[in-house]
Structures are given as C-alpha cells and as structure tokens.
C-alpha positions as CSV (number, residue, x, y, z in Angstrom):
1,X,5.1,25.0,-34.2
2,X,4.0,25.4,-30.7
3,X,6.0,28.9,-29.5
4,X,6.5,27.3,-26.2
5,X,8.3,24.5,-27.8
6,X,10.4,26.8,-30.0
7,X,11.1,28.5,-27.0
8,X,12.4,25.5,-25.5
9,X,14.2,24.6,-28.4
10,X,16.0,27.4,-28.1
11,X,16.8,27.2,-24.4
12,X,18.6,24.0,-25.4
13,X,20.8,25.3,-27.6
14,X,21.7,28.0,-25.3
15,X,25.3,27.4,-24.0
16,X,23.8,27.9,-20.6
17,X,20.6,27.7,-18.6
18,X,19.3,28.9,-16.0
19,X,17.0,26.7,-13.5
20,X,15.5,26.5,-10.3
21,X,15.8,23.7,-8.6
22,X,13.0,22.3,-6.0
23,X,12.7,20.1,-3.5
24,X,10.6,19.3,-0.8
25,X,12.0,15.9,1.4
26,X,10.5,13.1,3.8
27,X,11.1,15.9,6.6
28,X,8.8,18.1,5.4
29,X,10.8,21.1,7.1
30,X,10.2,23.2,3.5
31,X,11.0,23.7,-0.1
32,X,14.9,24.1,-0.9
33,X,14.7,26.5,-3.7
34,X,18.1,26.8,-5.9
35,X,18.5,29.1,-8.8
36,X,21.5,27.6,-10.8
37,X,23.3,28.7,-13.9
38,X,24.5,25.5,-15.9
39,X,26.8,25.4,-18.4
40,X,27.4,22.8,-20.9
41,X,26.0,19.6,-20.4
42,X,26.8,16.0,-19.6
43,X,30.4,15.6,-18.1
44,X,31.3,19.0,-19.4
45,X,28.7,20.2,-16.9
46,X,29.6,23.5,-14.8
47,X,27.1,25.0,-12.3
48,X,27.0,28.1,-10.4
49,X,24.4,28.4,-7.4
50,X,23.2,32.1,-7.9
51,X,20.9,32.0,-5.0
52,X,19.1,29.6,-2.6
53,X,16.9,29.3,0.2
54,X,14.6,26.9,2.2
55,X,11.0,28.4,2.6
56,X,9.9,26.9,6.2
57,X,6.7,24.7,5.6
58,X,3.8,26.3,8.3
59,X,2.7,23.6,10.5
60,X,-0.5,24.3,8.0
61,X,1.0,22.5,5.2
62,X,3.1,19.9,7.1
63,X,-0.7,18.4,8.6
64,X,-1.8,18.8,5.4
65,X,0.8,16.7,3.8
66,X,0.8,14.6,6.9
67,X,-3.1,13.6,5.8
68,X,-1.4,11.3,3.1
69,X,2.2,11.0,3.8
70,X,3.4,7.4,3.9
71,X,-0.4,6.2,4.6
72,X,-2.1,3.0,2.7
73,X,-5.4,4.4,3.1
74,X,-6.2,8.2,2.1
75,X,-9.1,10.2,0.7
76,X,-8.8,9.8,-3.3
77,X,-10.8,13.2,-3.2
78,X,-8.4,15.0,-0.6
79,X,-5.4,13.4,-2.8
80,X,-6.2,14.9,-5.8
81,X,-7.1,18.5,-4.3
82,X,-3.5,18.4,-2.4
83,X,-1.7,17.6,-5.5
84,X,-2.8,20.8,-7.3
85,X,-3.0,22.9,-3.9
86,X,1.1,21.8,-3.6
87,X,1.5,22.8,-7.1
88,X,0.5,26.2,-6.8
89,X,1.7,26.5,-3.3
90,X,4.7,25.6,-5.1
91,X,4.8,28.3,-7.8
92,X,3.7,31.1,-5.4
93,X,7.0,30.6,-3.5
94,X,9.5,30.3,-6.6
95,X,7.6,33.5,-7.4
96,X,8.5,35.1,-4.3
97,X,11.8,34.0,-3.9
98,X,12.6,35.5,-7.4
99,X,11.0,39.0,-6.1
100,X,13.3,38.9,-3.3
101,X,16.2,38.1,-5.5
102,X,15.2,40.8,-8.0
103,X,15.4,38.1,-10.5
104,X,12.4,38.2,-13.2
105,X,10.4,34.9,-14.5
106,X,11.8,36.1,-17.9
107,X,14.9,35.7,-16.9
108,X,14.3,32.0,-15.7
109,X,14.8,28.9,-18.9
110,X,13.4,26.2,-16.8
111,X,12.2,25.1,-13.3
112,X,13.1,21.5,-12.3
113,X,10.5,20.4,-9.5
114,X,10.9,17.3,-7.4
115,X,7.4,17.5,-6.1
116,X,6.2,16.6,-2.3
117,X,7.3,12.3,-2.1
118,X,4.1,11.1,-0.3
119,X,4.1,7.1,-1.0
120,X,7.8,5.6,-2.2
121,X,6.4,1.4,-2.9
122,X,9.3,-0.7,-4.4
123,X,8.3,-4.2,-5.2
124,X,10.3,-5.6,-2.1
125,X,8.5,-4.0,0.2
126,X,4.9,-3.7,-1.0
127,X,5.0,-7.2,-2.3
128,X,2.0,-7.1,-4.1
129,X,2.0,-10.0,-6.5
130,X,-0.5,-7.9,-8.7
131,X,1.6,-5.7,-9.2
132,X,5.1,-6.9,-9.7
133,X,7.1,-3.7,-10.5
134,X,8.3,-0.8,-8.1
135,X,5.8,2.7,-8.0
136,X,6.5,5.9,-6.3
137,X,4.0,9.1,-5.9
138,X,5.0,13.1,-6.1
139,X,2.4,15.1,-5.4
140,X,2.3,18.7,-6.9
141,X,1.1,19.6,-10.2
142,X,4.1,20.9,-12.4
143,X,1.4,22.4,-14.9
144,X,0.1,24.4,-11.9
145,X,3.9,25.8,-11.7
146,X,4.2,26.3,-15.1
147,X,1.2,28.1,-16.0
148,X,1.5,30.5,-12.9
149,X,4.6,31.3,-13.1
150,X,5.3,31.4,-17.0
151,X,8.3,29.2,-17.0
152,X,8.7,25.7,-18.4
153,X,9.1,22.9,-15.5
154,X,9.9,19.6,-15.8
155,X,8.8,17.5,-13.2
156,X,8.2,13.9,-12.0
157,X,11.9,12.8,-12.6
158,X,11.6,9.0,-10.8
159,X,8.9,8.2,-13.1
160,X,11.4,7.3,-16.2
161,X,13.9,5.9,-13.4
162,X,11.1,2.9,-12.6
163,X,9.7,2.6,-16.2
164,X,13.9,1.7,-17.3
165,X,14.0,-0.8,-14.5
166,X,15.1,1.3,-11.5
167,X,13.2,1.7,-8.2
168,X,12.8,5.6,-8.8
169,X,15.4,6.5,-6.0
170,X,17.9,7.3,-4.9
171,X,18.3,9.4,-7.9
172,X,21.7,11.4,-6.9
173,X,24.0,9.0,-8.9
174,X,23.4,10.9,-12.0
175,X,24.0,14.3,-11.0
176,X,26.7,13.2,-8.4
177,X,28.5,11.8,-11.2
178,X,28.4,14.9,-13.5
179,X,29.1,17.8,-11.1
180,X,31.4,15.4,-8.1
181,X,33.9,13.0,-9.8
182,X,37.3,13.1,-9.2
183,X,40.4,11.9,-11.0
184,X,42.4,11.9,-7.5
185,X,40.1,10.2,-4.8
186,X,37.0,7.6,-4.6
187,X,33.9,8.9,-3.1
188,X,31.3,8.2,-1.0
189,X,28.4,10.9,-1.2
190,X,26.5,10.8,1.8
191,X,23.2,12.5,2.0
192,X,21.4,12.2,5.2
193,X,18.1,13.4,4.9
194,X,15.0,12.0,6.3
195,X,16.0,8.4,4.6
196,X,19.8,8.0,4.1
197,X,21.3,7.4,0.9
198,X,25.3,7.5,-0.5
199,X,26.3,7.7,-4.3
200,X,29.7,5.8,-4.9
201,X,31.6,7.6,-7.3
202,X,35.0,6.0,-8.2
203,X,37.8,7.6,-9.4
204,X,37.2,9.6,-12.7
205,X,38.5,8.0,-15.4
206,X,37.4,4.6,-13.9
207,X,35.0,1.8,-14.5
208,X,31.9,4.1,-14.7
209,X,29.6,0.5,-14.3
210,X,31.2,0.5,-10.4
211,X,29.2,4.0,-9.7
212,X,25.8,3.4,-7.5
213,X,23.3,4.9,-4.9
214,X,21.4,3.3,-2.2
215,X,19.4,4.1,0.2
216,X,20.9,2.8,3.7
217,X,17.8,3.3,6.3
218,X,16.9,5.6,8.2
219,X,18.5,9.1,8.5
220,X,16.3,11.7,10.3
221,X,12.7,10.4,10.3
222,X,12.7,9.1,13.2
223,X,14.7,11.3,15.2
224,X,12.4,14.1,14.0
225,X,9.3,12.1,14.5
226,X,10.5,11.2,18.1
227,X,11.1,14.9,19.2
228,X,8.1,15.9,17.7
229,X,6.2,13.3,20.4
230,X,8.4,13.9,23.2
231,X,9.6,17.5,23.2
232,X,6.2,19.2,20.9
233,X,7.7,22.6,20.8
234,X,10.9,21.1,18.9
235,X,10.9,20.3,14.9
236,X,14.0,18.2,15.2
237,X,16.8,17.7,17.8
238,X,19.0,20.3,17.0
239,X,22.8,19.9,17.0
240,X,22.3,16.1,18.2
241,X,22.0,17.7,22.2
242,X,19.0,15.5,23.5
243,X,20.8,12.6,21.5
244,X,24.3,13.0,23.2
245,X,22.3,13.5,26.8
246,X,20.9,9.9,26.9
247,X,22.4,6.6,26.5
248,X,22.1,3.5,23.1
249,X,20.0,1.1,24.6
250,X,21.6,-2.5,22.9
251,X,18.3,-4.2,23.3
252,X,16.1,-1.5,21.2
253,X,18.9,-0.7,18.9
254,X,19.0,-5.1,17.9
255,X,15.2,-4.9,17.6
256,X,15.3,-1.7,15.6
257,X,18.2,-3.6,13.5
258,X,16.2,-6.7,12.8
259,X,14.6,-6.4,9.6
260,X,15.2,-8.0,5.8
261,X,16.2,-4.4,4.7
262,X,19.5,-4.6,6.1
263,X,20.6,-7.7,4.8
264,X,19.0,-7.0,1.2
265,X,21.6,-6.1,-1.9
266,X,22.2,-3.2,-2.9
267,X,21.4,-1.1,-4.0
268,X,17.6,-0.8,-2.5
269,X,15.5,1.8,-1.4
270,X,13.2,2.2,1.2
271,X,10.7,5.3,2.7
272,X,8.5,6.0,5.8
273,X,6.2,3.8,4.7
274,X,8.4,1.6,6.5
275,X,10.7,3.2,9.3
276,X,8.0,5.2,10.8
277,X,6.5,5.6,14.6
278,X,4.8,2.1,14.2
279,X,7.9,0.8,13.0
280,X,9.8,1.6,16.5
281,X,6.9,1.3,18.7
282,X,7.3,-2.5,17.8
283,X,10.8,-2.4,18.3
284,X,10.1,-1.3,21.7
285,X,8.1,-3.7,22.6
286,X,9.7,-6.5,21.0
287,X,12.7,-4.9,23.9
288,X,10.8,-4.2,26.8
289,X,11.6,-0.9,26.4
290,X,8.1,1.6,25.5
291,X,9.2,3.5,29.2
292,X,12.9,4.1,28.3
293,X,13.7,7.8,28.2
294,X,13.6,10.3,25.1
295,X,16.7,11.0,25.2
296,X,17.5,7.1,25.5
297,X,15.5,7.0,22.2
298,X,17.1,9.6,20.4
299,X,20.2,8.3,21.4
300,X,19.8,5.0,19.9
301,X,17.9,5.9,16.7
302,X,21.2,8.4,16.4
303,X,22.8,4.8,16.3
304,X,20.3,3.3,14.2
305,X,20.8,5.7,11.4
306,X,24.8,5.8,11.5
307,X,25.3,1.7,11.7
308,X,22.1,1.4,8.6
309,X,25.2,3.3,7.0
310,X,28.1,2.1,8.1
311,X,26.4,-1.5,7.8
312,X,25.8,-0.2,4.0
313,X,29.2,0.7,3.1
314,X,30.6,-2.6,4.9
315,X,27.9,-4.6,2.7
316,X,29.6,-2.6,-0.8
317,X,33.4,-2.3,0.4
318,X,34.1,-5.3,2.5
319,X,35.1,-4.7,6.2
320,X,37.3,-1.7,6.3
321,X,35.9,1.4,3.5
322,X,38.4,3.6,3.1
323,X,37.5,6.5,1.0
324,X,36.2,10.5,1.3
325,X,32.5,10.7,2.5
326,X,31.0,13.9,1.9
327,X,27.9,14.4,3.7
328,X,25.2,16.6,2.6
329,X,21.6,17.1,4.1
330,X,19.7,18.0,7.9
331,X,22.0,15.4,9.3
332,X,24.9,16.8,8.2
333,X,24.5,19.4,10.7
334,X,23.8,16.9,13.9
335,X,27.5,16.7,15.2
336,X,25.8,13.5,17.6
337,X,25.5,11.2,14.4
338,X,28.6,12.5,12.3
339,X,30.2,11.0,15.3
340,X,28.6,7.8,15.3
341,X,29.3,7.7,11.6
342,X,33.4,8.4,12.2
343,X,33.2,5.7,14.8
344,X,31.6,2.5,12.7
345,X,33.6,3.7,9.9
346,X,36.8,4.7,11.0
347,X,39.1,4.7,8.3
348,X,36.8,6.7,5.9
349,X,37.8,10.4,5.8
350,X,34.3,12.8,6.7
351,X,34.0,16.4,5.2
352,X,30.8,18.4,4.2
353,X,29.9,18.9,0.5
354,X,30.6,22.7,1.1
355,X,34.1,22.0,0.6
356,X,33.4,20.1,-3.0
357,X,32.1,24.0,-3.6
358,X,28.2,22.5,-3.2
359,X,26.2,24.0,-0.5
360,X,25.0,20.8,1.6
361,X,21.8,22.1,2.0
362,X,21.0,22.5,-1.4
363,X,22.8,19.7,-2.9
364,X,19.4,18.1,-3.9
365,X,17.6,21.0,-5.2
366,X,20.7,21.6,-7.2
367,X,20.7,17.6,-8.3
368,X,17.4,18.1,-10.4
369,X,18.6,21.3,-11.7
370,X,21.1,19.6,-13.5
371,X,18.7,16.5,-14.2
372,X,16.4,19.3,-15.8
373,X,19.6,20.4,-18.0
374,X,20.2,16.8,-19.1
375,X,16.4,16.1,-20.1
376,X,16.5,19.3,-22.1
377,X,20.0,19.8,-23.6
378,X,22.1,16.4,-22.8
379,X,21.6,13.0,-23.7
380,X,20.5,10.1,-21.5
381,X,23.6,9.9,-18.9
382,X,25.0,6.2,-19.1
383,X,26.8,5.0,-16.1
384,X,26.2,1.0,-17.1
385,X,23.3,1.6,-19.2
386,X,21.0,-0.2,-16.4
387,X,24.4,-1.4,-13.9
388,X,23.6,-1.6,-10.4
389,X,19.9,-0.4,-11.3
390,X,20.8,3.1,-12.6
391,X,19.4,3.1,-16.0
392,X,20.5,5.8,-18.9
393,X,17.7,7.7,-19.2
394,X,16.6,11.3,-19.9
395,X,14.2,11.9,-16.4
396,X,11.5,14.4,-15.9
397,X,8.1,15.1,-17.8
398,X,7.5,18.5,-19.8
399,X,5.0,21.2,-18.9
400,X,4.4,24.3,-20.6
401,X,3.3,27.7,-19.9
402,X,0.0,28.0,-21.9
C-alpha cells in the first residue's frame, strides 16, 4: 500500500489530529492560518486553537488576484499560472508560520485549505440554460501545499457540497453545528465577511432538519471597495468612523435594495460577481446620486449590509427573531454596522463568537479544520441528509505528499 495512505490511515484512527486550517476570503486582506487540535469526531468533536494568525496579503498578491477575481473574462493562461503560484504562496506561509510557532511539519496530521474563491456562479444567478447546475472556483493548488510542505491537505471542500445538490456555500452549517450547538438557546451565527452569511442552529437536541446557512448580501465588499476608491491609503473603513460621519441616503439605499436576491428563498448564496463597484455605480444612477459624499456612501452601504441581514432573518423567523447572534468576521469589528444590525433586529441578543470560546477571526479557518477531521476520521455529517440544501456529505479532495 501507498505509505502516504497508511500514514493517513493512521492519522484517522488517531484519537486526535492536528490541522491547519486556511482561508483566504472575498476581502482579500490575507490568509487566516489556524493550527487546531481536534478530538473525536462528529458531535463528540472538541477543538483546541493552538495558534493562529492572519498573514497580510502585499498589495502584490491582492492585484494579482484582482486580475481574475469575480471577472467573466480572464486569461486561461494567467489562470492557470495563478492557481499553482497561490498554491505555493500558500505553503510557503504555513511553513513560516509553523517556524515561528516552533511547531515542526512532522508534527502536523493534516492541512485543510480553502483556497483563494475567485468566481462563486450558482444557477440563479449565472442562468445559463447550458448549464443548469450551480459551479464555484478555488484557486490554489493543494498538491503544491502538500508536496512542499510534506503534510497531507485536503482541499476544494464546496466541490462535493454542489455535486450532492448544494450551491457550494455557505458551508459553515456543518462545522457550526458540531463545535456551536446548544441545549439552552437557538442560535443565529453571523459571519460577516466580505459576503454575509448566518447558520441557524436550534436548540441541541432539536429537529436537526430546521439547521441552515445563507448567504444574506453583502457584508464588507463594498464598504472595502468604496474606501479603497475614495480614501486610497485605507484597506477598509476601520471601526465604522467614515461610516458613522456621513448620513443613509433613502433613495441609494432603495436602489441598492432592488434586486431578486432579496426576495429569493433561502437559503441562497451570492458573491462579487454580483454586489461589486458596477453593481452600486448603477444604483447611483438609478438615484441621482454618483456626487453624494463617501462618507454618504459608506454610510448607506453600512445600511445595505445590516437590513440584507436583518431582511434575511425576517424572511426565516417571521417579523420579530428573537434568538443569540454571534457574530464572527472583519465586520464584527465595525461597531457602525453591529449597530445597524441591533437596530433592524431588536429583540435578538448580539455577542461575539469569542465568548462561545471561538476566536472570531478565525472562526472560518477553524470551520475547515474540522471539515478536514470529518472527511478523514468522521462520517458524512447529516443535518436533513439534503434539508434546506445542506447535503450529508464527506467535503474536501485528498492530496498527498509524494
């Protein structure tokens, strides 16, 4: 047999792993790197976060990215050449990170990488009728990862989510469920990266078939896009302060709320294929408002983001939610939106992650760790066995060392 293989065989019989979470978001602000220990497996799951870190992306590798990102037309040549470049780019940071944390490869079971998200095309919104079936693209080449660095890596975990019927995102329900239930409260897990998403997770013990995610719109793309335009020595507006300077304009925020994606079912997902700088510019002319002010901007996609939640959570709960959000991701930390948020849903009760004992800003690196631990030493996770689009499946494609 293949030594890698028994290797690996081994690793799953191990009563604990340990694996490094990666992920690189629509923000492109840098790789969240998360070394985990995980015990057990399936609802007996325990994790400990050992280390983590976010490695800042140079502006080298953002314009690289930026090349294909969310674009319909892109060099096949430069495509391919990116998605081994990110792969290795990839493994020379987990590589460094482990030097710093004196931690050896050898000492590593598995890496669990997310890869670089640069076109996310379900079937409602590329409505091609050649192609009637949702498609997503990661871009960096796990075999790259695992051959440089000598550790297994599974990779390329919203592949099995579309084959089983899903749209390949979000992709939180499963390890929201095994590391977040709770017998005493329902909860709304609220990650608000550059798209927003929430898992619902009722109370443990409950009907498991009620447990979903969704994407709700929006969350920092285009706050980060506009003060990247408007204020060029600024990645993204930090604390919400040029938000909370300027004033919602009603007329862009309607134009900016007029779309089908709102009023779809749930659960849906969407990308920057759709909310992007093309997508407001024709909000603000459809308003009359291309002159209004940054901050003007900011301050109304801040509004945009929170009601594409709060307008989400009405469409699942009815009028008045009332249950414990616990908010993870960039926007977590923009007290300007966490605002807006308490305001459209005022009866829901808002903490951080953090105090759930899950770092918000790792909470997604740390999601495919434990994705990783299912593919390799659980069984597919049923929550419906296809229910509200999450399909039981084992996620993430195998790549060995040598």
């Amino acid at each position: 047999m293949n030594q890698h293989l028994v290797h690996l065989f081994r690793i799953a019989q191990q009563p604990s792993r340990r694996i490094i979470g990666l992920m690189s978001g629509t923000s492109l602000d840098g790789l969240d790197v998360a070394l985990c220990r995980l015990h057990g497996h399936g609802v007996e799951t325990q994790l400990k976060l050992e280390h983590f870190t976010t490695v800042p992306y140079p502006s080298e590798v953002r314009q690289r990215i930026r090349q294909v990102f969310a674009r319909e037309q892109v060099s096949l040549e430069y495509l391919t050449l990116l998605h081994a470049w990110l792969g290795r780019l990839h493994a020379t940071i987990i590589l460094d990170c482990l030097t710093q944390w004196k931690v050896s490869p050898q000492e590593v079971d598995l890496v669990a990488s997310h890869g670089q998200t640069v076109y996310h095309a379900p079937q409602h919104q590329h409505q091609h009728p050649s192609f009637p079936f949702n498609a997503t693209l990661q871009l960096g080449d796990a075999d790259h990862i695992a051959v440089l660095t000598g550790i297994i890596t599974l990779s390329d975990f919203r592949q099995k989510h579309i084959a089983a019927g899903g749209e390949g995102a979000p992709l939180a329900a499963y390890g929201d469920y095994l590391l977040l239930s709770s017998p005493d409260e329902e909860r709304l897990l609220l990650n608000l990266g550059g798209i927003a998403n929430f898992t619902y997770l009722p109370r443990a013990g409950q009907d498991a078939h009620t447990i979903f995610s969704t994407d709700t719109g929006p969350g920092n793309t285009l706050l980060d896009a506009t003060v990247r335009t408007h204020f060029p020595t600024l990645a993204y507006d930090a604390d919400g302060k040029l938000a909370a300077a300027g004033q919602v304009h009603t007329g862009l925020l309607a134009a900016l709320l007029d779309h089908p994606f709102f009023e779809a079912p749930l659960p849906k997902t969407t990308g920057p294929e759709l909310f992007n700088a093309s997508y407001l510019l024709q909000a603000q002319q459809r308003s009359n408002t291309t002159g209004l002010q940054p901050e003007d901007v900011l301050a109304t996609l801040t509004e945009f983001s929170a009601l594409g939640v709060a307008h989400a959570a009405v469409q699942a709960f009815g009028p008045t939610p009332r249950m414990a959000v616990y908010a993870s991701g960039g926007g977590a930390h923009n007290p300007t939106l966490l605002a807006a948020l308490k305001r459209h849903l005022p009866h829901c009760q808002f903490s951080s992650t953090d105090v759930l004992g899950v770092l918000p800003d790792a909470k997604e690196a740390i999601l495919f760790a434990v994705l990783a631990n299912e593919a390799v030493a659980g069984q597919p996770v049923s929550l419906g066995a296809g229910h509200q689009r999450v399909p039981a499946v084992s996620m993430g494609k195998i790549s060995l060392p040598g």
